[in-house]
C-alpha atoms as a printed R data frame, in Angstrom:
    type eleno elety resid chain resno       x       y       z
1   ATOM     1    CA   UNK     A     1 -71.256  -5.234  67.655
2   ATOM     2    CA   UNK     A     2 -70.090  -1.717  66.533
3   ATOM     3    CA   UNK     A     3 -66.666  -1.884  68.183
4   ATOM     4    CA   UNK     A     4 -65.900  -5.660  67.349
5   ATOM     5    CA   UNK     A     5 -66.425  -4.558  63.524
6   ATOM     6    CA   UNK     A     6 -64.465  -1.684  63.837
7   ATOM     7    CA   UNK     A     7 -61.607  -3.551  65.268
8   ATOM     8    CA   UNK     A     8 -61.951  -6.547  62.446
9   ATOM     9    CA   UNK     A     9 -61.566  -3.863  59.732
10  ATOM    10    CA   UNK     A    10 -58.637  -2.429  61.967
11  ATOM    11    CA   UNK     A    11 -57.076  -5.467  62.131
12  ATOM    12    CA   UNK     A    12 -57.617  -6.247  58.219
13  ATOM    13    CA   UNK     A    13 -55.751  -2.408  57.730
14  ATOM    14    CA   UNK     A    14 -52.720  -3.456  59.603
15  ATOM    15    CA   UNK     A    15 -52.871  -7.268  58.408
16  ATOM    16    CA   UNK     A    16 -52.362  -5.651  54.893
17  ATOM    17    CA   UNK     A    17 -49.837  -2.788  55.945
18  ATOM    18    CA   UNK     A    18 -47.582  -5.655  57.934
19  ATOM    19    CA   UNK     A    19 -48.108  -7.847  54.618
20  ATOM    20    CA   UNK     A    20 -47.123  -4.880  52.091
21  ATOM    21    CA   UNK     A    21 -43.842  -4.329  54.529
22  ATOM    22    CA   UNK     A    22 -42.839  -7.865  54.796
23  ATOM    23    CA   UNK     A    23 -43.434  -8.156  51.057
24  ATOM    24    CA   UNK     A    24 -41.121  -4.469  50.710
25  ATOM    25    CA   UNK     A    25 -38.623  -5.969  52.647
26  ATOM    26    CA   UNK     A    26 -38.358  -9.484  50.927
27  ATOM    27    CA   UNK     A    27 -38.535  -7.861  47.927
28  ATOM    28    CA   UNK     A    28 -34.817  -6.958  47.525
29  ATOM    29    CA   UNK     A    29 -33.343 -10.285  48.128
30  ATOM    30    CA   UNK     A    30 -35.181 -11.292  45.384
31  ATOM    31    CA   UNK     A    31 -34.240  -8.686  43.033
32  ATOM    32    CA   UNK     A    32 -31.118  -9.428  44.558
33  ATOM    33    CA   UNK     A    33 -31.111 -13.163  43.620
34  ATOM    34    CA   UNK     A    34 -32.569 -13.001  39.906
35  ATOM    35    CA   UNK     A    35 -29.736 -10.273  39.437
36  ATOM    36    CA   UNK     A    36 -26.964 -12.764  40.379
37  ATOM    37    CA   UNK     A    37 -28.831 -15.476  38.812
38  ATOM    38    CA   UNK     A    38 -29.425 -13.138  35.565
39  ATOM    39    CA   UNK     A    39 -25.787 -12.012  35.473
40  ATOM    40    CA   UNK     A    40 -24.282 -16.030  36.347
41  ATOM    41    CA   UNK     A    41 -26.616 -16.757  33.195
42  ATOM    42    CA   UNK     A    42 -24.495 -13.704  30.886
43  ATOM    43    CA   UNK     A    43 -20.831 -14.734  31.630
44  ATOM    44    CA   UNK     A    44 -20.427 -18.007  29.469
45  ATOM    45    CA   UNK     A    45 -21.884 -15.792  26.492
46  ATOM    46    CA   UNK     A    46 -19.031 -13.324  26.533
47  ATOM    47    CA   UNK     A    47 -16.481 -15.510  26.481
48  ATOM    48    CA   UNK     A    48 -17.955 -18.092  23.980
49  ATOM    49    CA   UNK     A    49 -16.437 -18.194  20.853
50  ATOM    50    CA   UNK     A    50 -18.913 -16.956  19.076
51  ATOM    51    CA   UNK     A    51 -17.872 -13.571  20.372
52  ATOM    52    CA   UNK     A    52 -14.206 -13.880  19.323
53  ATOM    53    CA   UNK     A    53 -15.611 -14.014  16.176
54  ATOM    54    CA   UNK     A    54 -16.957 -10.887  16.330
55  ATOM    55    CA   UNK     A    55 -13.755  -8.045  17.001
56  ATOM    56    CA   UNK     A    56 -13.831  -4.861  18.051
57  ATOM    57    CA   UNK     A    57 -11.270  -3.147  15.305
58  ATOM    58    CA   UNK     A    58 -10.130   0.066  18.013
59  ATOM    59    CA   UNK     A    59  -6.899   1.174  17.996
60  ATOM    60    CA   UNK     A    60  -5.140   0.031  21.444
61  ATOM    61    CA   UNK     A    61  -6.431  -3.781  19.506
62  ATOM    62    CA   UNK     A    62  -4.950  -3.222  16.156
63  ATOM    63    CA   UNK     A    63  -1.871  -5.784  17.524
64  ATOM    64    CA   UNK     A    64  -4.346  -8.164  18.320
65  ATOM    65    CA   UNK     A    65  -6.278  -8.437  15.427
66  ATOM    66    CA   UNK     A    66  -3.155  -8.771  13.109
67  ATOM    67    CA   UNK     A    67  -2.286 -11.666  14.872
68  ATOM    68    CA   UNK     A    68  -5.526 -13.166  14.370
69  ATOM    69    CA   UNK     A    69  -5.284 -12.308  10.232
70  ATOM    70    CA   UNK     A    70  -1.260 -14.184  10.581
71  ATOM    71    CA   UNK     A    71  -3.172 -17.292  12.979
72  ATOM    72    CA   UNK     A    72  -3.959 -20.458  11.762
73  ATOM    73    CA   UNK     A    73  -7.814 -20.162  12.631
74  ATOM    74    CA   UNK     A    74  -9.843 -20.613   9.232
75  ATOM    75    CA   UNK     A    75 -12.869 -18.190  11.425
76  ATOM    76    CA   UNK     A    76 -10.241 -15.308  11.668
77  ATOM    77    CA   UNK     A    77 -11.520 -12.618   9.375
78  ATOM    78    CA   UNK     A    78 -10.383  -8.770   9.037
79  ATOM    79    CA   UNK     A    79 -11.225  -6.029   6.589
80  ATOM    80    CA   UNK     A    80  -9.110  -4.197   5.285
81  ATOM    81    CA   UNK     A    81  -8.868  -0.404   2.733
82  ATOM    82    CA   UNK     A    82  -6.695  -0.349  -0.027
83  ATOM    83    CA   UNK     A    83  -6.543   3.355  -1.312
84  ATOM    84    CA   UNK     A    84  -5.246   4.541  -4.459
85  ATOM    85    CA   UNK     A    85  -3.403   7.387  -5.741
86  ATOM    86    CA   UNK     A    86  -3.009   8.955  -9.101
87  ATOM    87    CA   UNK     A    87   0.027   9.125 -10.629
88  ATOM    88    CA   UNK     A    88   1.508  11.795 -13.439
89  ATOM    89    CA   UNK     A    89   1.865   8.309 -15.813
90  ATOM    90    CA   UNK     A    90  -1.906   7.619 -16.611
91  ATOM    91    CA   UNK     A    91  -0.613   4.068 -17.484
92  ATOM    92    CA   UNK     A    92   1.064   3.763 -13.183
93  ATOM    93    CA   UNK     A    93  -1.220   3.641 -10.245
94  ATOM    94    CA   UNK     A    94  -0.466   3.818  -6.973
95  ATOM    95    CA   UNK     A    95  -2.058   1.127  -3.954
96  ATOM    96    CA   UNK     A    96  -1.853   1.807  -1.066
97  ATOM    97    CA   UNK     A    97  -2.332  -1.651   1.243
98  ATOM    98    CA   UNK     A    98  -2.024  -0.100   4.992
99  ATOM    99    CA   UNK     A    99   0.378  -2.789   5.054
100 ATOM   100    CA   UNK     A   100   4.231  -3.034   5.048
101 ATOM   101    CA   UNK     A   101   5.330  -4.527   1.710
102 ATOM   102    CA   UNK     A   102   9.351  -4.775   1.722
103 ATOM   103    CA   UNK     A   103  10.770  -7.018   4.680
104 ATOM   104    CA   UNK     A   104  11.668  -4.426   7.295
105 ATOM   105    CA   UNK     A   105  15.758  -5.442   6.472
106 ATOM   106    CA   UNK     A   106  15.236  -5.028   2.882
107 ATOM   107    CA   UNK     A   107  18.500  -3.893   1.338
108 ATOM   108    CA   UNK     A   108  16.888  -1.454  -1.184
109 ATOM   109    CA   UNK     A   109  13.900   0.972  -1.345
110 ATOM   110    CA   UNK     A   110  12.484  -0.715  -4.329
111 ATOM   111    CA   UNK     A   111  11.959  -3.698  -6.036
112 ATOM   112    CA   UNK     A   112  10.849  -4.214  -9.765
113 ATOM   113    CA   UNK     A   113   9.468  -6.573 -11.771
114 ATOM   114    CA   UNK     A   114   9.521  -6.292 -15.384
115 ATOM   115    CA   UNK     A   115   8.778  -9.728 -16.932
116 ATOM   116    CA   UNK     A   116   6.386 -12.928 -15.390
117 ATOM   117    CA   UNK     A   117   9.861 -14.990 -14.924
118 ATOM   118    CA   UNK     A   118  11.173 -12.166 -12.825
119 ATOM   119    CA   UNK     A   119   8.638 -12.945 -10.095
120 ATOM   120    CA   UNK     A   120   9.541 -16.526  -9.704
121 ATOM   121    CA   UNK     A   121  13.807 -16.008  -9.699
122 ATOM   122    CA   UNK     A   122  15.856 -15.675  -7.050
123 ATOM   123    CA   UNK     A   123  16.612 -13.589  -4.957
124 ATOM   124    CA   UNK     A   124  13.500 -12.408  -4.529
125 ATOM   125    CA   UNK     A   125  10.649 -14.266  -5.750
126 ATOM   126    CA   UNK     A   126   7.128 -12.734  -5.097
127 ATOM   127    CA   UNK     A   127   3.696 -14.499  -5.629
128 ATOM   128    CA   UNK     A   128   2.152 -11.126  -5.535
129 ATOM   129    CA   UNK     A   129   3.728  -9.881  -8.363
130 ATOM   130    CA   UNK     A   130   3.492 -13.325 -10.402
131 ATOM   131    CA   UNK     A   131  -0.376 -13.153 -10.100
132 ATOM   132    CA   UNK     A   132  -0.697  -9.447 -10.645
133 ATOM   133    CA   UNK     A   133   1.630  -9.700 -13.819
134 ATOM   134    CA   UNK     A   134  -1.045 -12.584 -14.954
135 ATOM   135    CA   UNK     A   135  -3.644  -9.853 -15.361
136 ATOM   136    CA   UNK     A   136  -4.005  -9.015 -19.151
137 ATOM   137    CA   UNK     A   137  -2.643  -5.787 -19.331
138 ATOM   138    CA   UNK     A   138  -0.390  -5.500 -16.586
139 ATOM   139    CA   UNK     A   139   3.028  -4.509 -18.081
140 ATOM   140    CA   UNK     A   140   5.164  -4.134 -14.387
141 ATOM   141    CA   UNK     A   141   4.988  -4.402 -10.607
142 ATOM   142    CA   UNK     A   142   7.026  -2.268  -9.161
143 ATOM   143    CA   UNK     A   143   7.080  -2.321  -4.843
144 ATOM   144    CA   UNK     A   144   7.939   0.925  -2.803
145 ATOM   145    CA   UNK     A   145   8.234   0.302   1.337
146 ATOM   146    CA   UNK     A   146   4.556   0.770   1.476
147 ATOM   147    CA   UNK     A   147   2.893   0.733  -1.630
148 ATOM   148    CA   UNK     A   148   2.810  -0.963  -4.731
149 ATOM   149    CA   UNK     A   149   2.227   0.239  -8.416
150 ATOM   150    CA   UNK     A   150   1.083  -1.127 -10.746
151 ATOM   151    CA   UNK     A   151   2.127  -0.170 -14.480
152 ATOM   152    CA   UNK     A   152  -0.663  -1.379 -17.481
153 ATOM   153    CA   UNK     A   153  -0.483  -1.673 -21.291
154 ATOM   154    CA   UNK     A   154  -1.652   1.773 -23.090
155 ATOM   155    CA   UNK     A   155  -4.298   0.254 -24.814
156 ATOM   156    CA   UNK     A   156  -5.675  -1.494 -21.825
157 ATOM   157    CA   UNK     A   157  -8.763  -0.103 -19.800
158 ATOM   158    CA   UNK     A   158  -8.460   0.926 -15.877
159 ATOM   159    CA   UNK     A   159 -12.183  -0.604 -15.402
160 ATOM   160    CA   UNK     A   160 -11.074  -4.276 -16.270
161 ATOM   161    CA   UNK     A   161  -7.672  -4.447 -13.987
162 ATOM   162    CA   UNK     A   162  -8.359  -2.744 -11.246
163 ATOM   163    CA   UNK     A   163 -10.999  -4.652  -9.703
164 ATOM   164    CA   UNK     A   164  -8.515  -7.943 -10.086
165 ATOM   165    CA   UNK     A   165  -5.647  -5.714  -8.603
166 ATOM   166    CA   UNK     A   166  -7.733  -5.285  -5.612
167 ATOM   167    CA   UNK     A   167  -8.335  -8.731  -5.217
168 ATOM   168    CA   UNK     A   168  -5.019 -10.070  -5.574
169 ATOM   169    CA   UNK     A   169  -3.527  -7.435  -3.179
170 ATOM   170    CA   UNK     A   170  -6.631  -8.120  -0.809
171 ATOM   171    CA   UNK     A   171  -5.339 -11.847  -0.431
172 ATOM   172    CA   UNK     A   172  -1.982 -11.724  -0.091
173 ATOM   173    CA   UNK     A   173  -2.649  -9.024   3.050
174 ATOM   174    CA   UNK     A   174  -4.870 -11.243   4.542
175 ATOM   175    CA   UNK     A   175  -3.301 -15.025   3.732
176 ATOM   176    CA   UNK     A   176  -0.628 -13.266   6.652
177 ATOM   177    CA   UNK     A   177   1.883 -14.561   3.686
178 ATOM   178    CA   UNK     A   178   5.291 -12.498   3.077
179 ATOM   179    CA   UNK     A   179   4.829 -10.536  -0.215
180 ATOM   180    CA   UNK     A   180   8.505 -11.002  -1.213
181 ATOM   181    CA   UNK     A   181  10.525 -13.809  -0.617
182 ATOM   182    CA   UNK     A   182  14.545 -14.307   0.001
183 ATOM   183    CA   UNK     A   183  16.527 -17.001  -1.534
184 ATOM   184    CA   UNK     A   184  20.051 -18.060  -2.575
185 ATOM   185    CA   UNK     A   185  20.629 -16.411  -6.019
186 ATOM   186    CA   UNK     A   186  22.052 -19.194  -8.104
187 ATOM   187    CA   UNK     A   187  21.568 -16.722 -11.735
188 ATOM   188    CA   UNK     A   188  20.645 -13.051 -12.944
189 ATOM   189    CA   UNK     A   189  17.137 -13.116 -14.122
190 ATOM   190    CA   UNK     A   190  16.813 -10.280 -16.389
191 ATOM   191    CA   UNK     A   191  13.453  -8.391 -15.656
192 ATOM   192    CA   UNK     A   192  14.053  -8.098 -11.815
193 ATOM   193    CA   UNK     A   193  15.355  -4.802 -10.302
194 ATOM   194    CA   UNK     A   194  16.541  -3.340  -7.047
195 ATOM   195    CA   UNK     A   195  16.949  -5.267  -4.449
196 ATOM   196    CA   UNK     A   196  20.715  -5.681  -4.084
197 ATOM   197    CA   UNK     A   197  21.800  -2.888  -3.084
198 ATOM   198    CA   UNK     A   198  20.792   0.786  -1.793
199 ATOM   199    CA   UNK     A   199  22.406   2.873  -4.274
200 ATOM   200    CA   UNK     A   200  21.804   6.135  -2.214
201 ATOM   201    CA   UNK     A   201  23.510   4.492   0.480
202 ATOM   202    CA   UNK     A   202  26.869   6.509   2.546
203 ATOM   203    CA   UNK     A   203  30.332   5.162   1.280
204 ATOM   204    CA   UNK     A   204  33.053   6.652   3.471
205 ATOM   205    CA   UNK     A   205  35.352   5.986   0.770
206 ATOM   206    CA   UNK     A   206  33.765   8.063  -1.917
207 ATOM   207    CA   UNK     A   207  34.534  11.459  -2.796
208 ATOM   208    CA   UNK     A   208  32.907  14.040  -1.108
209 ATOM   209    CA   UNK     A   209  30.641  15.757  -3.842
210 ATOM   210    CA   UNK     A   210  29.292  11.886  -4.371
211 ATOM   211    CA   UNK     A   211  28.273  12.144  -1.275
212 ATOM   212    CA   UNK     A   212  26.106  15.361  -0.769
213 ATOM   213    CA   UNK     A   213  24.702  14.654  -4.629
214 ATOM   214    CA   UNK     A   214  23.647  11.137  -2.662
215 ATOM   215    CA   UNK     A   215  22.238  12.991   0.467
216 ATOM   216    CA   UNK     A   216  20.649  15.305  -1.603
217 ATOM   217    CA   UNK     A   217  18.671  12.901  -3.992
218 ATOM   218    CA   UNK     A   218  17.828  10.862  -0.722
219 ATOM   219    CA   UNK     A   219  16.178  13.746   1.637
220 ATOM   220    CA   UNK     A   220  14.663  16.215  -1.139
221 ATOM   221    CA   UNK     A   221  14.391  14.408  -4.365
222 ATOM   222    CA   UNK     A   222  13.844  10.587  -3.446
223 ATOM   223    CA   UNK     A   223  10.414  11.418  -0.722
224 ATOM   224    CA   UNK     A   224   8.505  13.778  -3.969
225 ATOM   225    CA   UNK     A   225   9.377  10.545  -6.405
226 ATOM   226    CA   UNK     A   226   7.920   7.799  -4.050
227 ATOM   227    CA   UNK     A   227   4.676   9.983  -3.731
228 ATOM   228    CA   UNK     A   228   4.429   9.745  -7.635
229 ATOM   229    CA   UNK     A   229   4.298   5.410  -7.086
230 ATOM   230    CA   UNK     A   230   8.745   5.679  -8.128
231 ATOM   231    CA   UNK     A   231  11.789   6.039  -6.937
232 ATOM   232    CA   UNK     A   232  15.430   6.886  -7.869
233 ATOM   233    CA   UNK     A   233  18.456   5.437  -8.568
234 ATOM   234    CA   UNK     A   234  22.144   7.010  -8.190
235 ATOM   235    CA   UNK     A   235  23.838   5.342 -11.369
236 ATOM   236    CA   UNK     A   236  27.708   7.381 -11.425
237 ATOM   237    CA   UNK     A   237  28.670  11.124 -11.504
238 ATOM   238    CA   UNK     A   238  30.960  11.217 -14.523
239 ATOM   239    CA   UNK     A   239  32.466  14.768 -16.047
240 ATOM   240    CA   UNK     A   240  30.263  16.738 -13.989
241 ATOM   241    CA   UNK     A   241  26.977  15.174 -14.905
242 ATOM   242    CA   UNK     A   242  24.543  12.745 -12.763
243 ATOM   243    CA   UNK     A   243  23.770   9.408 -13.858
244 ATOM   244    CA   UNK     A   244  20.046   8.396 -12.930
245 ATOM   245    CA   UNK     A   245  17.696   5.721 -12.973
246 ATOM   246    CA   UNK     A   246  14.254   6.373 -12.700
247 ATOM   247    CA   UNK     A   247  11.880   3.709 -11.345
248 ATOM   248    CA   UNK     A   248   8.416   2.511 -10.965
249 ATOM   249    CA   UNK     A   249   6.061   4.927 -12.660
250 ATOM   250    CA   UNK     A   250   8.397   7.394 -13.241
251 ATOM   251    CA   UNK     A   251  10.537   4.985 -15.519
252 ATOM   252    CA   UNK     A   252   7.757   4.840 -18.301
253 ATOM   253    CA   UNK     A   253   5.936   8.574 -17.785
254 ATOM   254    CA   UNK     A   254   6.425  10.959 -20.663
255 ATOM   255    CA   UNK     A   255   7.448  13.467 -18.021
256 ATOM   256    CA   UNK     A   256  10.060  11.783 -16.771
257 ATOM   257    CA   UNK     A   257  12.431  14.178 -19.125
258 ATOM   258    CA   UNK     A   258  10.956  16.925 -17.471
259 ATOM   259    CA   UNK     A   259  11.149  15.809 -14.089
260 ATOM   260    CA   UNK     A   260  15.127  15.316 -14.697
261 ATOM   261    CA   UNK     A   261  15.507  18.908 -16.317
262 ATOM   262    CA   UNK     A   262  13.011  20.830 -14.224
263 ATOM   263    CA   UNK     A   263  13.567  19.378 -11.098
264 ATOM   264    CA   UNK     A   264  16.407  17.143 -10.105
265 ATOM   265    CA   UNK     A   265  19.213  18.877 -11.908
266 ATOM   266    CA   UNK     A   266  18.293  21.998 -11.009
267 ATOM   267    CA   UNK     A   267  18.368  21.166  -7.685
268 ATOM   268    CA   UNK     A   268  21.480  20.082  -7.818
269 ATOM   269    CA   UNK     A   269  23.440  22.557  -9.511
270 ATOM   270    CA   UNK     A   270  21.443  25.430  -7.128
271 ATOM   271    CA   UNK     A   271  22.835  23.080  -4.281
272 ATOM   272    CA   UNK     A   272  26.089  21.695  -5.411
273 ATOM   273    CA   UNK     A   273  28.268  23.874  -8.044
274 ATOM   274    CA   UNK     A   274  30.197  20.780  -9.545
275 ATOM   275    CA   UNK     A   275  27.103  19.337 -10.613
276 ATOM   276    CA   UNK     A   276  26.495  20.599 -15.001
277 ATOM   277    CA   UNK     A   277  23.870  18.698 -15.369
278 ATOM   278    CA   UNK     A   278  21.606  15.298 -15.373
279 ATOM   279    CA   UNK     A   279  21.359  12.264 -17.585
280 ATOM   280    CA   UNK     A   280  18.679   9.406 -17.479
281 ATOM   281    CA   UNK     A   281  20.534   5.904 -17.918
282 ATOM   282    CA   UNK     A   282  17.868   4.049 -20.009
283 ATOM   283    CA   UNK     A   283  18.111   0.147 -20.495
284 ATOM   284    CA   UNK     A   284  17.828  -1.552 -24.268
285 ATOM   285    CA   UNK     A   285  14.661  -1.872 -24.229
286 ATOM   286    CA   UNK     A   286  13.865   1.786 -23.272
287 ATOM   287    CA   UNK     A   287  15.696   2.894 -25.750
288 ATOM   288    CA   UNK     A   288  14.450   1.289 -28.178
289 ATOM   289    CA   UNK     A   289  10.796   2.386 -26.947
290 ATOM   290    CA   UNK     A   290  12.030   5.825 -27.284
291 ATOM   291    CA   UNK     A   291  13.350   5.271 -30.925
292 ATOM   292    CA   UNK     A   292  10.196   4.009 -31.749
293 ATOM   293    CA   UNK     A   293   7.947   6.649 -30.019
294 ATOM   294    CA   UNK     A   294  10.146   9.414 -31.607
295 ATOM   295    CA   UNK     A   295   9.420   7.957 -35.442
296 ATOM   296    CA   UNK     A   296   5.930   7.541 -34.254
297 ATOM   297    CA   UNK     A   297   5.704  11.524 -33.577
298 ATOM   298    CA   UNK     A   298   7.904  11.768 -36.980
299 ATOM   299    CA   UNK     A   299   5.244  10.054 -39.177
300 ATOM   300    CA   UNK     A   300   1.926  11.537 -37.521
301 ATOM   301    CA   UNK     A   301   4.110  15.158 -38.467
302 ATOM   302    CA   UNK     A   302   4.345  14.023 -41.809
303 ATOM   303    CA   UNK     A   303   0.969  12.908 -42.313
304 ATOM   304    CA   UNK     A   304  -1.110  15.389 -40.232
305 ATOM   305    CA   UNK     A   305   1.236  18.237 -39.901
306 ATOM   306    CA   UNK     A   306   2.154  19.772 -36.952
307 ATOM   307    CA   UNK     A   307  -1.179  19.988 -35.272
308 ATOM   308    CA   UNK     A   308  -1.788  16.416 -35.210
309 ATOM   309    CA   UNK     A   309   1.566  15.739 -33.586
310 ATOM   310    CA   UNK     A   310   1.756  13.137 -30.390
311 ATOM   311    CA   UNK     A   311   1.313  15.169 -27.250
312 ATOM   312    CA   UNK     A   312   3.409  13.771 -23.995
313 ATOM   313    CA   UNK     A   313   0.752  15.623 -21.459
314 ATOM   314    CA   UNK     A   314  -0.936  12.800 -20.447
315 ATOM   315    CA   UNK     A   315  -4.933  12.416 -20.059
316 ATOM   316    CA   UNK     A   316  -6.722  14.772 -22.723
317 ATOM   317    CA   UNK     A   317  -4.332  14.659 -25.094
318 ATOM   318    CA   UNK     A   318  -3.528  12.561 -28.201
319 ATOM   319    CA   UNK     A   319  -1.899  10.236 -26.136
320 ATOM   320    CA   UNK     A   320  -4.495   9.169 -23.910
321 ATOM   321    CA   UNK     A   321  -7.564   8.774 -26.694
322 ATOM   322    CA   UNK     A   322  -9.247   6.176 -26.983
């Protein structure tokens, strides 16, 4: 009775051992199967489209996603930074899209809008500017290769226009949309410059000193004025001086004088001996914002003497209060 008991709960041990290795050895073909059954279940949810929704902005993809922004899919979305940069006009500043804004065969640097009916003429109409010149207080637009400033009324307040700016620039990025158009130029629309022509450009047939005071304005003097939101235009070299055209925020900056004086022509008479000196070429209506600027200062100095006269250094001074 002693041994058949013994060998029942022997039995019952290696009943349960076989059991526990039969169930050990099932056990990873189906682990196995739920796996391939698990993973079969995972595919169709990468490649739905709810996941193309959702893109990965790295850098190898940056190609990609642009494409997406240009596509015709309304579900195509893409964030982008606009930065901005101070300028030495406290009435110019300087965005900064991340995105190309002349055509890549642009024939000029620059392009400048000065009045709302410039932005809708030929030759080169931009719905950019149109809108951004519809902002109360927005006096110019002027576009650089990259950037785009943005010139405002003195008496107008940075709080109020620059949230619209960034919304305006914001749309026309995205909307894939070119920011300046081309068309057959049927008229001159007065308010609309650059654009024809690269006035620093080579001309084999010009005299020599034209050319190095051209090459010298392009590589040192042209790069420092584009990082200020301008640019520079070669206007003539007559009797020894330089005829120049300053643009973008450098056109209406109190410094500009400076700049000319302390900078650009004394670059180029250190570099080129034939060069006496520098002269702005200012349009009508410059000059006659100068005139009246100069009786301004001529009437505070009358009526507040000296001490009260109108500084031209920018923020903290008389010009700038509010």
């Amino acid at each position: 009775m002693l041994r058949r008991t013994l060998f029942s709960v022997r039995l019952t041990t290696q009943q349960l051992s076989a059991a526990e290795c039969s169930s050990q050895i099932a056990r990873p073909a189906v682990f196995g199967s739920y796996r391939s059954v698990h993973r079969s279940a995972r595919l169709p949810a990468i490649t739905a489209s709810e996941a193309r929704r959702r893109p990965t902005l790295k850098p190898h993809q940056h190609s990609t996603v642009q494409a997406r922004v240009n596509g015709p899919s309304p579900s195509s979305k893409r964030t982008i930074f606009i930065q901005t940069e101070n300028t030495p006009n406290p009435d110019a500043l300087k965005f900064i899209p991340n995105h190309r804004v002349l055509p890549e065969d642009f024939p000029s640097t620059f392009l400048e809008y000065l009045s709302p009916r410039s932005t809708l003429a030929a030759p080169h109409p931009s719905p950019l500017a149109a809108s951004l010149l519809n902002v109360d207080g927005v006096t110019s637009v002027f576009y650089g290769p990259d950037f785009i400033t943005v010139t405002k009324a003195t008496d107008s307040n940075w709080a109020h226009i620059k949230p619209e700016v960034f919304s305006l620039i914001t749309q026309a990025v995205t909307s894939g949309e070119a920011i300046v158009n081309t068309i057959a130029k049927t008229g001159a629309e007065h308010g609309q410059e650059g654009g024809e022509s690269e006035s620093l450009s080579y001309d084999e047939e010009e005299d020599e000193v034209i050319g190095m005071i051209k090459e010298l304005l392009d590589t040192r003097i042209r790069p420092a004025i584009q990082e200020d939101g301008g640019d520079i235009e070669f206007r003539g070299f007559e009797n020894g001086i330089v005829l120049l055209k300053l643009r973008g925020a450098c056109r209406t900056c109190d410094s500009s004088t400076v700049t000319l004086r302390n900078g650009i022509e004394s670059m180029l008479m250190h570099y080129i001996e034939e060069v006496q000196g520098v002269e702005q070429v200012l349009d009508q209506e410059e000059e006659i914002s100068m005139h009246e600027f100069a009786r301004f200062e001529e009437k505070l100095r009358q009526q507040k003497g000296a001490a009260a006269t109108a500084s031209t250094g920018g923020k903290g001074t008389l010009d700038s209060a509010p």
